[in-house]
TORRO-490719 format. One line per 3 residues: for each residue y negated, x, z of C-alpha. Coordinates in steps of 0.25 Angstrom, whole numbers, plus 5000, padded with zeros to 4 digits. Layout:
<sites>
Y,X,Z | ...
</sites>
This chain:
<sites>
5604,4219,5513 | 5604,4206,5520 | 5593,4199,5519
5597,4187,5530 | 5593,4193,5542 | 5584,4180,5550
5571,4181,5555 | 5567,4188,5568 | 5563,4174,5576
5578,4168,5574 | 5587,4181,5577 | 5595,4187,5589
5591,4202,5590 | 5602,4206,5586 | 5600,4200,5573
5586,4203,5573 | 5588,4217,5576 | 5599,4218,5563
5586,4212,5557 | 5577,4223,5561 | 5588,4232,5555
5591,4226,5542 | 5575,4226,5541 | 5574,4240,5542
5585,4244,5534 | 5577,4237,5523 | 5564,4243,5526
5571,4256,5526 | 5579,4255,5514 | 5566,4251,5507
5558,4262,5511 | 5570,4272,5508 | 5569,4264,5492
5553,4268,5491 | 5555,4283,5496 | 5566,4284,5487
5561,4277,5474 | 5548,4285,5477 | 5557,4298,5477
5564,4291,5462 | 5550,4291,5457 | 5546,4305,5459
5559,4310,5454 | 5558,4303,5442 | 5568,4291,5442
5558,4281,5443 | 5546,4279,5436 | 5536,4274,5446
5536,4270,5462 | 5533,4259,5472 | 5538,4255,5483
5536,4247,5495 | 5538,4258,5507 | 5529,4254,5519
5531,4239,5516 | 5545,4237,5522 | 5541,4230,5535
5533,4219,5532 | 5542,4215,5517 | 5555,4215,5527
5547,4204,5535 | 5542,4196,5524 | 5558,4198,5519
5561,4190,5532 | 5553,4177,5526 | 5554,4175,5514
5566,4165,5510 | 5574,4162,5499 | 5564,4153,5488
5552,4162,5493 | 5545,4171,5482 | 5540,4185,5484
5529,4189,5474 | 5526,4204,5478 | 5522,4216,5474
5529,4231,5473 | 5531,4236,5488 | 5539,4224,5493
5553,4230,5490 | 5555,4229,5505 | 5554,4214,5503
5564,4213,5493 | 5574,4222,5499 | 5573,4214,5512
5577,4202,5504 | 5589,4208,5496 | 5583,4206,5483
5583,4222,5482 | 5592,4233,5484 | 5588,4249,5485
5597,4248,5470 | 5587,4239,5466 | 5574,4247,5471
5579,4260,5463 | 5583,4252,5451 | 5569,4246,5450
5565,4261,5452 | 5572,4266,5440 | 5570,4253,5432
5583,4249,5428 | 5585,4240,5418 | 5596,4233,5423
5591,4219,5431 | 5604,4219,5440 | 5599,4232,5445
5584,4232,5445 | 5583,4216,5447 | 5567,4217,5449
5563,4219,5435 | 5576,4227,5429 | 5567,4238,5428
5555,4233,5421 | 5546,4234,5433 | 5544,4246,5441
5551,4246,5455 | 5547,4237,5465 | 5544,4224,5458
5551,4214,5463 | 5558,4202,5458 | 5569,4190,5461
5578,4183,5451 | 5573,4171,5447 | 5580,4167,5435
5595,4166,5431 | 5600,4173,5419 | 5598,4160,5410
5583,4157,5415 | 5587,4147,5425 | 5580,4149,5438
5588,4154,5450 | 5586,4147,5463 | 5574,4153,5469
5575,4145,5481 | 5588,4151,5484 | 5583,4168,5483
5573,4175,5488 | 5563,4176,5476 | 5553,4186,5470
5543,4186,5460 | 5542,4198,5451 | 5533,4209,5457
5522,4213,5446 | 5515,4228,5447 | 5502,4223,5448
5494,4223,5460 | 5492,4208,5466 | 5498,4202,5455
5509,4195,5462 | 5498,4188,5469 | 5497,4177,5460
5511,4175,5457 | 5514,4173,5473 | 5505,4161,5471
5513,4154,5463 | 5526,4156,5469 | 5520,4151,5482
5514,4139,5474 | 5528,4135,5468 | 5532,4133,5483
5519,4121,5484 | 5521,4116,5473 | 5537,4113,5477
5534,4108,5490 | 5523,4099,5486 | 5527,4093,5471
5534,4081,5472 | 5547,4080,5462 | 5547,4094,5460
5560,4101,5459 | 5562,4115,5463 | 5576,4117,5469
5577,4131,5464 | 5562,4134,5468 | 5559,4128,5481
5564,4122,5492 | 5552,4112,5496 | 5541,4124,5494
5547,4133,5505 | 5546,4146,5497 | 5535,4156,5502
5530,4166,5492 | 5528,4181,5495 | 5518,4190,5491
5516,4203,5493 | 5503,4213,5491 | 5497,4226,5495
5485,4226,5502 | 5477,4234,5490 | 5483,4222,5480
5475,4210,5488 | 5463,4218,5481 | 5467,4211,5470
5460,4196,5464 | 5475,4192,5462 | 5477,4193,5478
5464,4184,5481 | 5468,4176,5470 | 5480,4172,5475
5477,4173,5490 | 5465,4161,5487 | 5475,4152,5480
5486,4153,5488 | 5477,4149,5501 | 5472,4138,5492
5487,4132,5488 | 5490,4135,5500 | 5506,4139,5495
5517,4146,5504 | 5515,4161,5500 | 5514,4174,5508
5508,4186,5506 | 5509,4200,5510 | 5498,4211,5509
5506,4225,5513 | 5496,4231,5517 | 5494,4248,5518
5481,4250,5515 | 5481,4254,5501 | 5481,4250,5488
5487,4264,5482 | 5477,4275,5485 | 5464,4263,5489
5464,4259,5503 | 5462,4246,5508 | 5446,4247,5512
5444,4250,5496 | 5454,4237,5493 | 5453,4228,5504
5439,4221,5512 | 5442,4225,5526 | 5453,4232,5522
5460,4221,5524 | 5466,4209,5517 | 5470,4199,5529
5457,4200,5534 | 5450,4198,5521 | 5459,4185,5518
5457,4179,5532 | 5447,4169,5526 | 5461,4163,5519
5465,4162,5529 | 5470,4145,5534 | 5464,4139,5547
5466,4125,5552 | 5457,4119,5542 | 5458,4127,5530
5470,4132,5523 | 5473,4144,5517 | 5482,4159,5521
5488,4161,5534 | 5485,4177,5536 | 5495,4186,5542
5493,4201,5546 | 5503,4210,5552 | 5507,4225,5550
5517,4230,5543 | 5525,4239,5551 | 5527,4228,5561
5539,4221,5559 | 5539,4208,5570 | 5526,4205,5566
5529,4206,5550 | 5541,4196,5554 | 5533,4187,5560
5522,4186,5551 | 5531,4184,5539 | 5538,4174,5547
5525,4166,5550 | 5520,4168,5535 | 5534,4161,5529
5533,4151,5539 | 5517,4147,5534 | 5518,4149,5519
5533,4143,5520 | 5530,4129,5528 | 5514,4130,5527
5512,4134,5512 | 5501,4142,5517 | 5501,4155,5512
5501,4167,5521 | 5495,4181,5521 | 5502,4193,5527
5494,4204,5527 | 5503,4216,5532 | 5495,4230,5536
5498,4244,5541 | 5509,4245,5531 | 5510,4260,5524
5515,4265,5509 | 5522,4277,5515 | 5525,4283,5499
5511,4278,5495 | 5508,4268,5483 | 5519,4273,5474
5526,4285,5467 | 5513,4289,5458 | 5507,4293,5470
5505,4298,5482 | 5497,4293,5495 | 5493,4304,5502
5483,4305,5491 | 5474,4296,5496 | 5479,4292,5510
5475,4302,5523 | 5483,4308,5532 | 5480,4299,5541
5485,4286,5534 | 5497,4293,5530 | 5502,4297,5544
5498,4280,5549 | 5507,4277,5537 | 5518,4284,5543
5516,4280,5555 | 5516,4266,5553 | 5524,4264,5541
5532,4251,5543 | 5547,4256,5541 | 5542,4267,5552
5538,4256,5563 | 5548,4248,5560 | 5558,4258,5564
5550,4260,5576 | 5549,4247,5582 | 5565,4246,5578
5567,4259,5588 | 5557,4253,5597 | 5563,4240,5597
5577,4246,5599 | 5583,4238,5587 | 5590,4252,5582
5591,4266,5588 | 5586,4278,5579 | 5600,4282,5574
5602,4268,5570 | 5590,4269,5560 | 5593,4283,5557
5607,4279,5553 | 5601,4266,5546 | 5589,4274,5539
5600,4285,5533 | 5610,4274,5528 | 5596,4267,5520
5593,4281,5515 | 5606,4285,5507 | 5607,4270,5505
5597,4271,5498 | 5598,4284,5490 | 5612,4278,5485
5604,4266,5478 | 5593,4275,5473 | 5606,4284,5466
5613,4272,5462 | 5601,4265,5456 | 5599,4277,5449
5612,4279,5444 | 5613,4264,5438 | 5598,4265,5433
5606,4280,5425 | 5620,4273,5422 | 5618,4266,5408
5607,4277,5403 | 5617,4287,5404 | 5627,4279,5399
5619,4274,5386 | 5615,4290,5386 | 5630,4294,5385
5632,4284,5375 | 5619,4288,5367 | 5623,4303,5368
5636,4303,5362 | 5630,4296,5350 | 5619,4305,5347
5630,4315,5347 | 5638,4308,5337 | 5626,4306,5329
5622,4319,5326 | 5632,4324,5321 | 5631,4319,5308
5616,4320,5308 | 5607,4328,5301 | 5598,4330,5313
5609,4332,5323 | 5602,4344,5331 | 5590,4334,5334
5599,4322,5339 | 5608,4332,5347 | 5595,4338,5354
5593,4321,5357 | 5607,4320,5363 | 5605,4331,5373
5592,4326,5375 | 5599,4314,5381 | 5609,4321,5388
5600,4330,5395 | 5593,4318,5402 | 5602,4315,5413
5595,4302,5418 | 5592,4295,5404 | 5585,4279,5402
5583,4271,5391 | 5573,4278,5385 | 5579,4292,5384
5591,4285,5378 | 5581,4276,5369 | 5574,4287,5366
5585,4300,5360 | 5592,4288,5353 | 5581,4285,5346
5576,4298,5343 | 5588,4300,5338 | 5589,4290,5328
5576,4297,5322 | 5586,4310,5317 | 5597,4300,5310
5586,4295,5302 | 5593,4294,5286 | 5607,4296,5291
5618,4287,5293 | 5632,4286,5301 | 5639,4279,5311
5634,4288,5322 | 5619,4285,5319 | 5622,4269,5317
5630,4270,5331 | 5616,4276,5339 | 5608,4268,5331
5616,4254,5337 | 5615,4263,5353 | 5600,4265,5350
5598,4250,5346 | 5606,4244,5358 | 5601,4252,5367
5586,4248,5363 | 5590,4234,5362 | 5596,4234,5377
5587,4244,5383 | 5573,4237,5375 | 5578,4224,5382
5578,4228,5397 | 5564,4231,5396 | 5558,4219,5386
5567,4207,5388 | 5562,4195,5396 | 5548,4196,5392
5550,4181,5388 | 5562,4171,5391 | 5573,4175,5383
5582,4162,5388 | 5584,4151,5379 | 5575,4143,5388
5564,4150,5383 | 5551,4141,5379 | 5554,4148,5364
5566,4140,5363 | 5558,4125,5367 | 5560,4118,5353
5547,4114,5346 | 5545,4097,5348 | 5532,4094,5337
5522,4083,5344 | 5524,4070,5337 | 5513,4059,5336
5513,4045,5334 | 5507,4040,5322 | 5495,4035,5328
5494,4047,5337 | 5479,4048,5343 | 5472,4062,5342
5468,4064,5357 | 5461,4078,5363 | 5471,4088,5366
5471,4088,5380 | 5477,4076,5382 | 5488,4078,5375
5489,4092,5383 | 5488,4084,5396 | 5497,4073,5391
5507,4083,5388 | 5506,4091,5402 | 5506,4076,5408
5521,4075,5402 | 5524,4090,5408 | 5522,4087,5422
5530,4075,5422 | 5541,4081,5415 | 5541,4094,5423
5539,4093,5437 | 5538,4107,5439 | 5527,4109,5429
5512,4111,5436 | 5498,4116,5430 | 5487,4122,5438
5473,4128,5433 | 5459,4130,5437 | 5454,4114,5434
5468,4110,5432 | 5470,4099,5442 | 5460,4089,5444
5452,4088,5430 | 5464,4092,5424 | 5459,4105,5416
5447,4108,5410 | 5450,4100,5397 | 5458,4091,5405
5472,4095,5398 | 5478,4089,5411 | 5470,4078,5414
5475,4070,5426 | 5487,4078,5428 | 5483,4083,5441
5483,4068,5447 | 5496,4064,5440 | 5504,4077,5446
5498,4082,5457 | 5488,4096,5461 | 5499,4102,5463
5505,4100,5449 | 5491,4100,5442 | 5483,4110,5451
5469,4115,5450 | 5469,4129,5456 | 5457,4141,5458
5451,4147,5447 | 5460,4158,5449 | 5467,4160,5436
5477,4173,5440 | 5484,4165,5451 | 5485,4151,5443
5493,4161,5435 | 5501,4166,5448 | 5504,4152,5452
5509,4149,5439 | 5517,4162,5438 | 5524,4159,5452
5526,4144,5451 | 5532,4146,5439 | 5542,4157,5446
5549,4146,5457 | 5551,4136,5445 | 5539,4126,5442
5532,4126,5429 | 5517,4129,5431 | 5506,4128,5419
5494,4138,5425 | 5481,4135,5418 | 5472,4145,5415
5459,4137,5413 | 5454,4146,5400 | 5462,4156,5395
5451,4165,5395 | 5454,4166,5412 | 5467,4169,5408
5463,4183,5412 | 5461,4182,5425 | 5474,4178,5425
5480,4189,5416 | 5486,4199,5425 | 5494,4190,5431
5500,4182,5418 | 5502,4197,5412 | 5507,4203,5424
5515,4193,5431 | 5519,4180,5423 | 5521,4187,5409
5531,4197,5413 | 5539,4191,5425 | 5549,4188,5415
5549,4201,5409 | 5548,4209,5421 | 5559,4202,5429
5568,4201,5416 | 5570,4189,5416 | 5572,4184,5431
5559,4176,5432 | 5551,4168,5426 | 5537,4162,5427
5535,4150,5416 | 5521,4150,5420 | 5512,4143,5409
5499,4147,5407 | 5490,4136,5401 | 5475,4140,5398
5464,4137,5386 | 5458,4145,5377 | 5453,4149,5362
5439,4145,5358 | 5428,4138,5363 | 5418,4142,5374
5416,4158,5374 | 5420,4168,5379 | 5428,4165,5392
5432,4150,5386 | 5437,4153,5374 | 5449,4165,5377
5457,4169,5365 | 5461,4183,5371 | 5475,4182,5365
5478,4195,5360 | 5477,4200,5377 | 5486,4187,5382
5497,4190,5372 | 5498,4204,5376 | 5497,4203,5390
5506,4192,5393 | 5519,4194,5385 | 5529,4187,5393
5521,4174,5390 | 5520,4164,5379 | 5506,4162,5374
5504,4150,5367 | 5489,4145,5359 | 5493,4131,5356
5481,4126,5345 | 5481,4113,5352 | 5486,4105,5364
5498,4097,5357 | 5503,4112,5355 | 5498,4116,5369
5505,4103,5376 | 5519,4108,5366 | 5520,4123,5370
5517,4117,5386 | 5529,4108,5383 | 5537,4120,5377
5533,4128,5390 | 5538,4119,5400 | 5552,4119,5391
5553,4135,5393 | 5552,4145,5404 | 5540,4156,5401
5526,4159,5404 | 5516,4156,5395 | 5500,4155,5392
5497,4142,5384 | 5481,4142,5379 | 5477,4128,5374
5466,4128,5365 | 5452,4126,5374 | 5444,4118,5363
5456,4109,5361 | 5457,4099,5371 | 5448,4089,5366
5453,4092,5351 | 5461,4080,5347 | 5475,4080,5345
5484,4069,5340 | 5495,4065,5353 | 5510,4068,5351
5520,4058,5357 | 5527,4068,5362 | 5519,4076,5372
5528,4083,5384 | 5537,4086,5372 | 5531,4092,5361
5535,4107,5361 | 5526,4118,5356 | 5537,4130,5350
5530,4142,5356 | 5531,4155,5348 | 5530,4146,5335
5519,4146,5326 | 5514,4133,5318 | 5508,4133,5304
5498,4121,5306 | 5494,4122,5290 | 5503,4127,5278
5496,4137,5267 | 5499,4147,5259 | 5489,4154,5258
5487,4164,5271 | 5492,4162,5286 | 5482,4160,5296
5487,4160,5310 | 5481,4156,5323 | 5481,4148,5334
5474,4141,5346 | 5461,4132,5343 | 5458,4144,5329
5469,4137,5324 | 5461,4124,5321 | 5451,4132,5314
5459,4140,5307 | 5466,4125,5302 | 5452,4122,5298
5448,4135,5291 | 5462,4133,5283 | 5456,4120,5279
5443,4125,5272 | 5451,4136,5266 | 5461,4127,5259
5446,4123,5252 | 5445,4137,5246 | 5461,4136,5240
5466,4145,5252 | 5480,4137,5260 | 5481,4143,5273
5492,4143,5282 | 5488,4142,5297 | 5499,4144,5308
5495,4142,5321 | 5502,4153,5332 | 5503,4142,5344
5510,4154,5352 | 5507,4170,5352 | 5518,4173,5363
5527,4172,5356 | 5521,4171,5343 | 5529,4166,5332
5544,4169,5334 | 5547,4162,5321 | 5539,4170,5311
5531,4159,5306 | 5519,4165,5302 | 5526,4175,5292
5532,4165,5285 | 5518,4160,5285 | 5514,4174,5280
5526,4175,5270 | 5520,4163,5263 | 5505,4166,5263
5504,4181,5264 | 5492,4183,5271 | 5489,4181,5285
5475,4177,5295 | 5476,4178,5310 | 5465,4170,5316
5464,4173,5331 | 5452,4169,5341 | 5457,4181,5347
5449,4195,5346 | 5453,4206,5336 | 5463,4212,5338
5470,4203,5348 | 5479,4192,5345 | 5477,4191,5330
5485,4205,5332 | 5496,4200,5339 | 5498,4190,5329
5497,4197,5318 | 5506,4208,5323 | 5516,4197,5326
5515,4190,5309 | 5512,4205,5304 | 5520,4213,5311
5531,4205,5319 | 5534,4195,5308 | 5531,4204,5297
5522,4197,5287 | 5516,4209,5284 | 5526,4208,5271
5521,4196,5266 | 5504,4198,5267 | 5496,4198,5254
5484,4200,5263 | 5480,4209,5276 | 5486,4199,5287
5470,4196,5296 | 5464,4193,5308 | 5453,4185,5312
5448,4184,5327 | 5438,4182,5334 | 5427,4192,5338
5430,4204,5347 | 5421,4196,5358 | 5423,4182,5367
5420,4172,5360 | 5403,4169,5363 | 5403,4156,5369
5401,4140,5360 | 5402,4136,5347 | 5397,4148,5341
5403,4158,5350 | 5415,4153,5345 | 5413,4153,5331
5409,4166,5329 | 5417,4175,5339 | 5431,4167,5335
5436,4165,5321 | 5430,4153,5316 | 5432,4144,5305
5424,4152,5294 | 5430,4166,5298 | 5444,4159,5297
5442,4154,5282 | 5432,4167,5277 | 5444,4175,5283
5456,4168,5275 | 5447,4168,5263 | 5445,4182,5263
5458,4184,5264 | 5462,4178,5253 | 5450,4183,5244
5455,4196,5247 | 5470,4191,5241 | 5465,4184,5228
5451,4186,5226 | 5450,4178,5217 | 5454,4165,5219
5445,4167,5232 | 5433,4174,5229 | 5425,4179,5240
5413,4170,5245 | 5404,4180,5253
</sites>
């Protein structure tokens, strides 16, 4: 398609009217992709449906502005959009259909998301960043609704901070802030907190970004009046919107189906957000969904006939055609002609998708037959494997699974036997689970050698007369030397800036480099997290601070949707090394005091997780960060900061090795393993239990994602045989996961003389103060009546009970 065609204020008609063509050739060939894939759907090739038929118009429009550094972050109907750009080809659209799991043909998500999540290239093959400045860009679509709103933040805040940070090289990034970033919503999504979240901070960053609201007046079967005050989003948002003394939105309203004035208005809006850094509001109305939300329904069901016959009446593609005739920019035959060539167009890529989506299943399907025919016959069970075989051949439109699946099934009958023909479908049966196994599970970390798993271990040194300090300062010391170093590297939080964090961890940073390096921001923890995630997407370095970690939460959906499984779900092709930094463990109750590890290490795979038990080992794995290239959550001990530490001499390079564990006390004894501030009482309880003639071993686990990749602790297990988790955790939750990983994963189960043990704290939040603490988390006592019995129950008596 070309995608070069100029703007209608600068054009001949000549060259406008080949504009208006061009245009509706894309509209056309759009909708021609939705009523097919729907057609996919129903017949069974596909697994499931959406699509963006009645949006064509106003995504051709918004097509015409956005430039090459600019960043869409949109959701599910914008395939117009990114077929007016050339970033997808009818090919493309049925291969996402199908899920093919071959990146060259489904370059969205190589079939890991259903169709119509969109995404650019980001990445080269080595890691390296491609230059963004030079490609129209987009953002990996997510399913859930409004989620891409605090993402779009970030991308527009990367443009500000370009623009306005002194020294700061972004050559691949920016060209001086010029970059708009595109957001894209349905009306019933601006229900949503993420919308209002977003829409508030962008008017008070005031960042170059534009949004559009496609508005049909439905959120799948619920009408606007049940989603939408007034029924009516602009209208709602007018008090953002910027005057001559206050700044905030400029607000945009225009209908969908009318082509000049979508042209216009995104020309306006470009020009505003591009030049101003004022974000912009288009809020577009009277648009249709002619096939209804999506294949698992109909929308006759709950829309009257009424609606219908002004749907088809005004649908976009429809009065565009008109005002083409009327405008006497094509005949009739001439759109007839055009509109047959799009249509068998079309159907030619639907059948060649297909056919490519089929080739190498029924080529492994070949291959597989003939050895499940040379196999049984010299089988025992050869009538059972031959029913398999033509099983197989009777499917005339295999995948992965039905091949995965009979080879396997196979297998089970050669059970006891032995020849070459069973050895050679064994090997198929494991290469093809290795390859097909990898198409759907790789990426979900950096597997490059740049990876932050690969950042050597440097030990903090100390002079010999090093002072013992609180543990803030040698964290704010530490991320003093990191902002020097890296220019690109900024922190924002709720009390961030101008005190410099609540426990002063970066004490007088904020006038040293700047509000908009060190940046106080809203309390609004689910786009601190979006801004993160989109700065870190055009190339800075951000450190997002969650104030406790126990309003992480608020925060959740967009870390677990969003940052933890861009690079999984784009294989590979972007990357977001957001990090994460919050407090928790112990202390003031039941919402200062988080410990829920068990949910944060399940939901956000695709993310380091580190619990460093003090800030010498906090200001390392920051260090270790920075050197690497992924996401991750970093929780600092809350009750730590004015604990003393001794100060290295070498702080800004002292490296924290994540995924390796530490034994901070030799024994032999038992193995207690822990981490965060419960490690420094479990230190203590292994003091008073060296009284009573018991050595234990205490390893502290520094990092639970990835936890261990050495196999340290069964070494530690292999030595003392017995094994005590001690987690501040609930039951249940990550004392599981950890004893899953020793037990389980790293076998110890071979060496324990004893039941291997949990101790956590209380089902409940911790009750708030002192006492609270003590008895709703493992506290000092439990940790040494624990151990004890323990080793009462392995030799009686040499410790005799004493209750």
């Amino acid at each position: 398609m070309n995608i070069n065609s100029k703007v209608s204020n600068d054009i001949s008609f000549d060259d406008f009217q080949v504009q208006i063509l061009k245009d509706y050739e894309i509209a056309v060939t759009s909708r021609e992709c939705s009523l097919l894939g729907r057609r996919e759907v129903l017949t069974g090739k596909a697994k499931f449906g959406i699509f963006g038929d009645g949006k064509e118009l106003p995504q051709l429009a918004m097509a015409r502005s956005f430039r090459n550094g600019d960043f869409r972050s949109g959701y599910y109907r914008d395939q117009t959009f990114m077929m007016a750009l050339g970033l997808l080809t009818p090919k493309n659209f049925f291969h996402g259909l199908y899920a093919t799991t071959d990146l060259t043909k489904d370059p969205m998500s190589g079939g890991r998301q259903m169709g119509g999540h969109f995404s650019t290239f980001s990445l080269n093959e080595d890691g390296s960043w491609k230059d963004l400045t030079k490609q129209k860009n987009s953002s990996s679509d997510i399913s859930c609704t409004s989620g891409q709103m605090p993402r779009l933040l970030g991308l527009a805040q990367a443009s500000k901070i370009y623009r306005n940070v002194k020294g700061l090289k972004g050559d691949k990034f920016s060209v001086n802030g010029n970059e708009v970033a595109w957001g894209t919503i349905g009306n019933a999504s601006t229900s949503e907190g993420a919308f209002f979240e977003t829409i508030n901070a962008a008017g008070v960053l005031q960042v170059p970004m534009v949004i559009s609201v496609w508005d049909d007046h439905y959120g799948i079967s619920v009408h606007a009046k049940h989603q939408t005050t007034k029924e009516d989003i602009s209208e709602v948002l007018s008090g953002f919107q910027r005057d001559k003394e206050k700044a905030g939105f400029e607000i945009l309203k225009v209908k969908g189906w009318d082509y000049t004035a979508l042209i216009h208005a995104y020309e306006n809006a470009a020009d505003i957000a591009r030049e101003q850094h004022v974000p912009v509001l288009v809020h577009v109305t009277e648009l249709t969904q002619p096939q209804g939300h999506s294949t698992s329904g109909s929308h006759e069901r709950y829309k009257s006939e009424k609606r219908l016959e002004w749907e088809r009446e005004n649908d976009c593609n429809k009065r565009y055609r008109e005002w083409i005739l009327e405008n006497k920019i094509a005949t009739e035959e001439d759109l007839k002609i055009l509109e047959k060539n799009i249509k068998k167009q079309i159907r030619t890529a639907k059948k060649e998708a297909w056919e490519e989506f089929l080739a190498p299943h029924k080529a492994q399907k070949k291959a597989l037959v003939q050895l499940l025919d040379n196999v049984s016959n010299g089988s025992a069970n050869k009538n059972f494997i031959i029913k398999l075989k033509n099983d197989l051949i009777a499917i005339e439109e295999p995948i992965k699974k039905d091949l995965a699946s009979k080879a396997r099934k196979a297998i089970r009958y050669l059970i006891g036997e032995n020849s070459v023909e069973k050895e050679a479908l064994v090997k198929w049966t494991q290469q093809f689970l290795a390859d097909s196994q990898s198409k759907f599970s790789s990426h979900l970390y950096n597997e490059l050698d740049n990876n932050a798993l690969n950042v050597p271990e440097v030990k903090p040194t100390y002079d010999a007369d090093a002072e013992k300090i609180d543990g803030r300062v040698i964290l704010r010391d530490n991320f003093d030397l990191l902002f020097e170093r890296h220019k690109e590297a900024l922190i924002f939080g709720e009390d961030t800036g101008a005190i410099g964090d609540v426990n002063q961890g970066l004490e007088g940073l904020q006038k040293k480099y700047g509000e908009l390096r060190v940046a106080d921001t809203g309390i609004r923890e689910a786009t601190i997290i979006g801004q993160g995630i989109g700065m870190a997407m055009r190339g800075l370095r951000p450190i997002a601070e969650i104030q406790y970690l126990d309003y992480i939460f608020y925060a959740l959906y967009t870390l677990t949707d969003d940052l933890a499984t861009l690079l999984y779900r784009t294989v590979g092709k972007q990357k977001a090394p957001l990090i994460v930094r919050t407090r928790g463990h112990r202390l003031e109750g039941i919402w200062h005091s988080g410990s829920q590890m068990g949910g944060l290490i399940h939901l956000l795979r695709g993310m380091y997780i580190l619990v460093p038990r003090n800030m010498t080992k906090a200001a390392g794995f920051y260090n270790t960060l920075m050197k690497g290239n992924e996401p991750a959550l970093l929780i600092e001990s809350l009750n730590g900061y004015r604990l003393k530490e001794p100060l290295p001499n070498n702080l800004g390079e002292l490296c924290t090795p994540i995924g390796v564990v530490e034994t901070v006390r030799e024994g032999e004894d038992i193995t207690l393993l822990s981490y965060g501030s419960t490690l420094r009482i479990v230190l203590q309880a292994a003091k008073e239990l060296q009284e009573v003639g018991i050595n234990a071993e205490v390893i502290d686990a520094q990092s639970l994602l990835p936890f261990d990749i050495k196999h340290d602790v069964v070494k530690s297990v292999q030595k003392t045989n017995r094994l005590l988790i001690i987690d501040e955790d609930v039951p249940g939750a990550c004392s599981a996961y950890l004893m899953h990983e020793v037990v389980e994963k790293q076998g110890a189960y071979k060496y324990l003389d004893s039941a291997p043990q949990t101790l956590t704290s209380k089902p409940h939040r911790p009750a708030y103060a002192t006492d609270g603490d003590y008895f709703s988390k493992p506290n000092l006592e439990d940790i040494f009546e624990k151990v004890y019995s323990i080793m009462h129950e392995s030799d009686p008596k040499s410790f005799p009970a004493f209750i």
